[in-house]
C-alpha positions as a Markdown table, in Angstrom:
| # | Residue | x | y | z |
|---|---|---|---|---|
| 1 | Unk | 0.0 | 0.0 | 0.0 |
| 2 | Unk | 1.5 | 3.3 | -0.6 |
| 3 | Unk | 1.0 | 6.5 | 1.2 |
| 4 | Unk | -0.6 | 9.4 | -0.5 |
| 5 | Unk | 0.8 | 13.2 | 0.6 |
| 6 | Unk | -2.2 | 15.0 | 1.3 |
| 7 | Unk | -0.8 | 18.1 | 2.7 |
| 8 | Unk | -0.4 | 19.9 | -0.5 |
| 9 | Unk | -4.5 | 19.4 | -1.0 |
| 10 | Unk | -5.6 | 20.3 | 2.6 |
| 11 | Unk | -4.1 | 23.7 | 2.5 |
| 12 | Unk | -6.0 | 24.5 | -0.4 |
| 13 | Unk | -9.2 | 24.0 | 1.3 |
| 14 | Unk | -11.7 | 26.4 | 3.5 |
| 15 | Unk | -11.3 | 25.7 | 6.9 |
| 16 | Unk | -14.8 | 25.7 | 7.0 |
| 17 | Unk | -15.0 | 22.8 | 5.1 |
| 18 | Unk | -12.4 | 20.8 | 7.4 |
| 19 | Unk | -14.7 | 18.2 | 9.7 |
| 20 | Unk | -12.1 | 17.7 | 12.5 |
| 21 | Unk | -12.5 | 14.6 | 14.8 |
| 22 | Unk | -11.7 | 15.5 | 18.8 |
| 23 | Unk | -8.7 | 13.7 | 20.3 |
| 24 | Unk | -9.4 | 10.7 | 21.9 |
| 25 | Unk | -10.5 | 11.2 | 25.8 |
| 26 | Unk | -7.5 | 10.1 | 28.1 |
| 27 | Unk | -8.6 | 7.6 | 30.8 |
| 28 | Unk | -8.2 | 9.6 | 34.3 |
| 29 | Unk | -5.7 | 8.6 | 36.4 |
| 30 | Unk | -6.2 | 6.6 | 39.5 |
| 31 | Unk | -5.5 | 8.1 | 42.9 |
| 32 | Unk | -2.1 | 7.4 | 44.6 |
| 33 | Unk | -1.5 | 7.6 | 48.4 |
| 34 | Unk | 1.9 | 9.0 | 48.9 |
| 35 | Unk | 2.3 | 9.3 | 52.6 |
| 36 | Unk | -0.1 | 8.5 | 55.8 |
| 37 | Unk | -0.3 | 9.9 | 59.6 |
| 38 | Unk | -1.9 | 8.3 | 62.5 |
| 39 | Unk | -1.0 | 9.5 | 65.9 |
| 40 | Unk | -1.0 | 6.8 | 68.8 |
| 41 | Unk | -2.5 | 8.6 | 71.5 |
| 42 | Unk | -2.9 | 7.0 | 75.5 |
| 43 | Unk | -6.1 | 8.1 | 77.5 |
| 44 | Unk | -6.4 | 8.1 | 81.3 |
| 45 | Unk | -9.6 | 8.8 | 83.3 |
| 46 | Unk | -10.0 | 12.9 | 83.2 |
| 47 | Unk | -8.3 | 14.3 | 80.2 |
| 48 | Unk | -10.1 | 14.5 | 76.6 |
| 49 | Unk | -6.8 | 13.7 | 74.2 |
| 50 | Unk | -6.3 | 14.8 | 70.3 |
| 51 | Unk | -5.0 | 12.9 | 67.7 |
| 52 | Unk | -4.2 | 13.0 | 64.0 |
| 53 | Unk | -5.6 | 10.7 | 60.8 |
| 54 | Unk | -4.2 | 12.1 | 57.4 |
| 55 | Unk | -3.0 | 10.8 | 54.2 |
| 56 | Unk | -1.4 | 12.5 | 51.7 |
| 57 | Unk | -3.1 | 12.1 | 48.1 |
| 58 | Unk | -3.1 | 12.8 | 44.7 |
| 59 | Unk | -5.9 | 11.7 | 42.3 |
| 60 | Unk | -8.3 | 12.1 | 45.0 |
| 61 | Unk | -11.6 | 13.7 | 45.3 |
| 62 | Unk | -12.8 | 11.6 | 48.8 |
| 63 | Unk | -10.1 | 9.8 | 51.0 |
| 64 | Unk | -12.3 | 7.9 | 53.9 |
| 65 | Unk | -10.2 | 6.2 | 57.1 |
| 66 | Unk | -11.3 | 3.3 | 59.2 |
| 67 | Unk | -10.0 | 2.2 | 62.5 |
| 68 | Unk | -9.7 | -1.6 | 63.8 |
| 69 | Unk | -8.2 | -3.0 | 66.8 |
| 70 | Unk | -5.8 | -6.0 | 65.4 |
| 71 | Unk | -6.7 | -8.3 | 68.1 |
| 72 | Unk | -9.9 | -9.8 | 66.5 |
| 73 | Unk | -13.2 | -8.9 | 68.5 |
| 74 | Unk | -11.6 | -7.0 | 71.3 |
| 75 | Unk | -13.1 | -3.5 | 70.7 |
| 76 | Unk | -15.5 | -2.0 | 68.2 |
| 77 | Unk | -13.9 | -0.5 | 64.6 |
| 78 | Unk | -14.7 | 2.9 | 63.6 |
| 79 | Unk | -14.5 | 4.9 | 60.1 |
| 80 | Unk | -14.5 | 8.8 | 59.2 |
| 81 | Unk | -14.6 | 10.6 | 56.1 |
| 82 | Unk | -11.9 | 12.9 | 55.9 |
| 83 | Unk | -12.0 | 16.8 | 55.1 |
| 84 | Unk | -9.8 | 17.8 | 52.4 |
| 85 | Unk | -7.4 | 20.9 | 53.5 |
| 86 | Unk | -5.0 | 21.2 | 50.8 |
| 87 | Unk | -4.8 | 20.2 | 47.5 |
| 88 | Unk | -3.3 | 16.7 | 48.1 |
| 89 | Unk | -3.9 | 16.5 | 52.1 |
| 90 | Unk | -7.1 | 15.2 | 53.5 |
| 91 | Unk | -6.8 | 14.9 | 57.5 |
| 92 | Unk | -8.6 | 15.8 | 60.7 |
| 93 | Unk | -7.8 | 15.7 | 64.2 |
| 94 | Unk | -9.8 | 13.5 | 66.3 |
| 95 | Unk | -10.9 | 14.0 | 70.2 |
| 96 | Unk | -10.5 | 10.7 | 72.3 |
| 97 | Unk | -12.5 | 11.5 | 75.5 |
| 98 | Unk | -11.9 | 9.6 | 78.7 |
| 99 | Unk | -15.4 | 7.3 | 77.6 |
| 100 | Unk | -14.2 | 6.7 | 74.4 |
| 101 | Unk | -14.3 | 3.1 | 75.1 |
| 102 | Unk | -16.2 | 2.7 | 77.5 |
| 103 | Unk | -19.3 | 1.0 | 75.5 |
| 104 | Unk | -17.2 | -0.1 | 72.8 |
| 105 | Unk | -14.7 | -2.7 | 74.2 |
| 106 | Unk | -13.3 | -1.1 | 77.3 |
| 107 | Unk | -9.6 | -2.3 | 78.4 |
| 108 | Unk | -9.5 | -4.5 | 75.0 |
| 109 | Unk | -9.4 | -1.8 | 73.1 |
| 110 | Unk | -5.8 | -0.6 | 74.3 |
| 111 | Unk | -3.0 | -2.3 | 71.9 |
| 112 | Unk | -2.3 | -2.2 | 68.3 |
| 113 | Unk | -4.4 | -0.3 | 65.7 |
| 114 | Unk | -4.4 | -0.5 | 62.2 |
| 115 | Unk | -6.1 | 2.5 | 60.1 |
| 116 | Unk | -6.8 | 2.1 | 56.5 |
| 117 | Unk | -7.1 | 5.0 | 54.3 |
| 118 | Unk | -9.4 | 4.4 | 51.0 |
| 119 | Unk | -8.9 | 7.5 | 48.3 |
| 120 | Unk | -11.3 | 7.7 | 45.6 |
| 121 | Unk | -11.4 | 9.5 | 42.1 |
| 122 | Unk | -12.6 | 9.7 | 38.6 |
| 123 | Unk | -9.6 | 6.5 | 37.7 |
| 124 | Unk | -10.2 | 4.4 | 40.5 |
| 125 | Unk | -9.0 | 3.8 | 44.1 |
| 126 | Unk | -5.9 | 3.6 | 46.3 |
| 127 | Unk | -5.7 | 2.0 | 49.9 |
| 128 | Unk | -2.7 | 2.1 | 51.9 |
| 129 | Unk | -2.5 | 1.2 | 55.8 |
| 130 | Unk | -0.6 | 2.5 | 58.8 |
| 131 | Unk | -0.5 | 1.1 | 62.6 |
| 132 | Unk | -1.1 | 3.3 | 65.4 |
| 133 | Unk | -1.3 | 2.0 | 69.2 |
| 134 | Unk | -3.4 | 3.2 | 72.3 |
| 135 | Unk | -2.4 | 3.1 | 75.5 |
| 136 | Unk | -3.9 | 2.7 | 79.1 |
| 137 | Unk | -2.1 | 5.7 | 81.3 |
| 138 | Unk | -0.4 | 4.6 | 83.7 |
| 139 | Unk | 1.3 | 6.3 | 86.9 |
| 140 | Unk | 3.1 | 5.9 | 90.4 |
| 141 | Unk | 1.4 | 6.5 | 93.6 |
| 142 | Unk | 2.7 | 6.4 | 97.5 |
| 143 | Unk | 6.3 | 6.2 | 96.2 |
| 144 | Unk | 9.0 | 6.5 | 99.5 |
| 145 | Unk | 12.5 | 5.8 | 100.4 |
| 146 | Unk | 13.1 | 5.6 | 104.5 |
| 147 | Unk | 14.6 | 6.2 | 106.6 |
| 148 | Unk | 15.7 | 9.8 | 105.8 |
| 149 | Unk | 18.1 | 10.6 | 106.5 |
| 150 | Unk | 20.0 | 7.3 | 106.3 |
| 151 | Unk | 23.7 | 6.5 | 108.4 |
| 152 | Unk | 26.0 | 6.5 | 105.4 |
| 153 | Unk | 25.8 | 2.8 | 104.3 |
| 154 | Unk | 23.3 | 1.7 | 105.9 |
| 155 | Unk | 19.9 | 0.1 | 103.5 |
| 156 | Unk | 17.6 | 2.1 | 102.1 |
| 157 | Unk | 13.9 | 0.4 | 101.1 |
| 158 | Unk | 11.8 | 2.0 | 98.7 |
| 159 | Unk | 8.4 | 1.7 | 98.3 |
| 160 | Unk | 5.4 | 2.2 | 96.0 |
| 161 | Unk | 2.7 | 1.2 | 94.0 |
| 162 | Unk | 2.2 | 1.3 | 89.4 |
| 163 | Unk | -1.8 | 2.0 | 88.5 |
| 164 | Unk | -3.0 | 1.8 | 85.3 |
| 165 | Unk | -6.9 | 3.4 | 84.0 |
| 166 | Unk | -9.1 | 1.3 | 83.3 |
| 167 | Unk | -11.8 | 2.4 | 80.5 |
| 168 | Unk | -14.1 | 0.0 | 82.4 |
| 169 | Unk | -14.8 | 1.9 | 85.2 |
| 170 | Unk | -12.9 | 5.1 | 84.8 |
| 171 | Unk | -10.6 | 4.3 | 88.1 |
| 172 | Unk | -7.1 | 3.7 | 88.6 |
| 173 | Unk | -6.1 | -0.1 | 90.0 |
| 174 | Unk | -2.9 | -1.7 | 90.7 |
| 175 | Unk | -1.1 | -3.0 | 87.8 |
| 176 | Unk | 0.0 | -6.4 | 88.8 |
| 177 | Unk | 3.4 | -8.1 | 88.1 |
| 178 | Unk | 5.2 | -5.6 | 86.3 |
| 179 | Unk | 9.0 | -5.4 | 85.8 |
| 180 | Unk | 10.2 | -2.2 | 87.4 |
| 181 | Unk | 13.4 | -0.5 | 87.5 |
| 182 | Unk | 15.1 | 1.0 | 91.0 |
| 183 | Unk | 16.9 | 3.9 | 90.0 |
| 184 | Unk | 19.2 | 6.3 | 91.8 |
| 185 | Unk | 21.1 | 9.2 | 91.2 |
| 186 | Unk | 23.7 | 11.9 | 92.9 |
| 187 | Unk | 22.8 | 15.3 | 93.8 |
| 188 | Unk | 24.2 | 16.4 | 90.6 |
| 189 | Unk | 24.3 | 13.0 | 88.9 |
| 190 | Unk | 22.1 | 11.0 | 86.4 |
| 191 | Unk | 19.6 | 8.3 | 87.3 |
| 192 | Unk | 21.1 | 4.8 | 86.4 |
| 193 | Unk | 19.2 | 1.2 | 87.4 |
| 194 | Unk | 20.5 | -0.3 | 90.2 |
| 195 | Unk | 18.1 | -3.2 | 90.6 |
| 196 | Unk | 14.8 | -4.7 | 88.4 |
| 197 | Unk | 11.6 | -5.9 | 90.4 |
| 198 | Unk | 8.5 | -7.8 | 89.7 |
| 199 | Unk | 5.4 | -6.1 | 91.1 |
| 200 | Unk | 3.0 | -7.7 | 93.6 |
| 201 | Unk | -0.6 | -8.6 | 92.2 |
| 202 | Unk | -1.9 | -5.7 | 93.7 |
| 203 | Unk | 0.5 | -3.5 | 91.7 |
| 204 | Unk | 3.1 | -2.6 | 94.6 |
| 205 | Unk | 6.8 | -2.8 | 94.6 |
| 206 | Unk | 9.3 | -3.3 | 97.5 |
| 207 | Unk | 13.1 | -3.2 | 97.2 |
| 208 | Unk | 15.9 | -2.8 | 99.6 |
| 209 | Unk | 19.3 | -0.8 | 98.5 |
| 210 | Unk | 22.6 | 0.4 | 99.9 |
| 211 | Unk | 23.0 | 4.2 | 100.0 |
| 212 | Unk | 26.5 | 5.6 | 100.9 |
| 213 | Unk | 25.7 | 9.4 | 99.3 |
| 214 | Unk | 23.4 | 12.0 | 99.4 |
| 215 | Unk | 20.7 | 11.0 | 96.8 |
| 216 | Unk | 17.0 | 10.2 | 95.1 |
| 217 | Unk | 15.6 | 7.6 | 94.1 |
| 218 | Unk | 12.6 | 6.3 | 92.3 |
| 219 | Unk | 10.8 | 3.6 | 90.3 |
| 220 | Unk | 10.6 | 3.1 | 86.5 |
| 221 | Unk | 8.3 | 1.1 | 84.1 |
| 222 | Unk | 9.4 | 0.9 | 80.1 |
| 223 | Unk | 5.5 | 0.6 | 79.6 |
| 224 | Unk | 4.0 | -1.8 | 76.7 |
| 225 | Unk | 2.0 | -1.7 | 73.8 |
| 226 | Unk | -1.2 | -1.5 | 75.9 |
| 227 | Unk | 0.4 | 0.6 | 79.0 |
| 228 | Unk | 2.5 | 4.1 | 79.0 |
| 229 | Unk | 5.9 | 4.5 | 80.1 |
| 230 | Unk | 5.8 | 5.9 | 83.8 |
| 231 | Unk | 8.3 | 7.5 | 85.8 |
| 232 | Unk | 7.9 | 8.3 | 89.6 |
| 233 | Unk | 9.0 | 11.9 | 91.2 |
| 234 | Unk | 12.5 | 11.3 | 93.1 |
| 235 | Unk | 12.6 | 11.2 | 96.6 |
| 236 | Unk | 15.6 | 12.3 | 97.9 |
| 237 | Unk | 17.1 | 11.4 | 101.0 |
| 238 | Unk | 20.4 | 12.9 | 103.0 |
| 239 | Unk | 22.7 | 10.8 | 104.6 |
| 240 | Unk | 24.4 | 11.4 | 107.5 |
C-alpha cells in the first residue's frame, strides 16, 4: 500500500469545510497515596486527648479512614470521612475522651491499631495502611525511700505502688506483676538502674538498697503496647 501526501491538497481548502475529529478522551488517572499519619494517643480517666488521621493524596476527590483493633473482636472498629485541606492532604484531628471506650470494648481496646485509608477518584481507588497503638495511662502513687536521712551505708527500702486506667470503670487499680526498675542518682548526677523488680498482684513494689551518698531515688516502668511509660517523682534522702 503506498502513502498518498495529502498536505499539499488540505491547504488549499476552506477551513470551514475541514470536519475535524476531537482527540481521543485520556482515561483519568487513578488516585495514589503517597504518605499516611496516625497519631497513637494514651487516655487516662480525666483528660479529653487529640489525635491526628491524614493521608497524603493525589488523584483524589474523597479519602475515607477506618480504624480496627488488630486483636480480633476486642473493641468496636470505627471509620470517618476525611475533610480535604489542601490540594493533596485530606486529614482531621480527632478528640479521644476519657469514655471513648467505655461502650465499645473497654480495656480491649488498648493495643495495636491498624487505620486504613481508602482515596477515591474519577480513575479508581488507592488504599494504603498505617499502625497506630493506644495506650492505658499509667502512673506511680505512694512512692517512698526511709529512713531519711539514712547512716551512710546503711539500707535504704523503697516503696510504691504502678496504677494503670481502666476504661471499664474510669478508676485507677494496681497494675500487677510488672518489671520495674530501681533507680538512683547523685545530687548532681544522672539516674542509672540499680536493681529490676517484679510487682505484687496488687500492683506494689518493695526493694531494699545500699545508700553511701546524698541522693533520690525512684521507680521506673518501660510501659507496653497497651500501657505508657511511667516514671515516679524522686525522693531524695540525706545521709548522715
Amino acid at each position: 500500500m503506498s502513502f498518498v501526501r495529502v498536505g499539499a491538497v488540505l491547504s488549499t481548502v476552506a477551513v470551514s469545510a475541514l470536519v475535524l475529529s476531537a482527540a481521543p478522551a485520556q482515561a483519568a488517572t487513578a488516585p495514589v497515596i503517597q504518605d499516611t499519619k496516625a497519631d497513637s494517643f494514651a487516655l487516662g480517666v480525666a483528660k479529653t486527648k487529640e489525635f491526628v488521621l491524614a493521608a497524603e493524596v493525589t488523584g483524589a476527590t474523597s479519602v475515607t479512614v477506618r480504624s480496627d483493633r488488630t486483636l480480633a473482636d476486642s473493641c468496636d472498629s470505627w471509620s470517618s470521612t476525611l475533610h480535604k485541606h489542601e490540594a493533596t492532604v485530606f486529614g482531621d484531628v480527632f478528640d479521644a475522651p476519657v469514655d471513648m471506650f467505655a461502650a465499645h470494648g473497654g480495656n480491649g481496646c488498648a493495643g495495636t491499631w491498624r487505620a486504613t485509608f481508602t482515596a477515591k477518584g474519577a480513575g479508581g481507588q488507592d488504599t494504603a495502611t498505617r499502625k497506630y497503638y493506644v495506650r492505658r495511662a499509667a502512673r506511680w502513687v505512694h512512692v517512698n525511700a526511709s529512713p531519711e536521712p539514712v547512716r551512710k551505708g546503711a539500707k535504704v527500702t523503697v516503696t510504691g505502688k504502678l496504677e494503670r486506667a481502666s476504661w471499664d470503670d474510669g478508676k485507677y487499680h494496681g497494675h500487677a506483676g510488672r518489671t520495674a526498675e530501681l533507680q538512683f542518682r547523685t545530687t548532681n548526677g544522672s539516674y542509672r538502674t540499680v536493681q529490676t523488680l517484679v510487682g505484687s498482684r496488687t500492683g506494689t513494689y518493695r526493694a531494699t538498697a545500699t545508700q553511701s551518698v546524698k541522693g533520690c531515688w525512684r521507680l521506673v516502668f518501660r510501659g507496653s503496647t497497651t500501657t505508657t511509660a511511667a516514671k515516679a517523682a524522686g525522693d531524695c534522702v540525706s545521709v548522715r
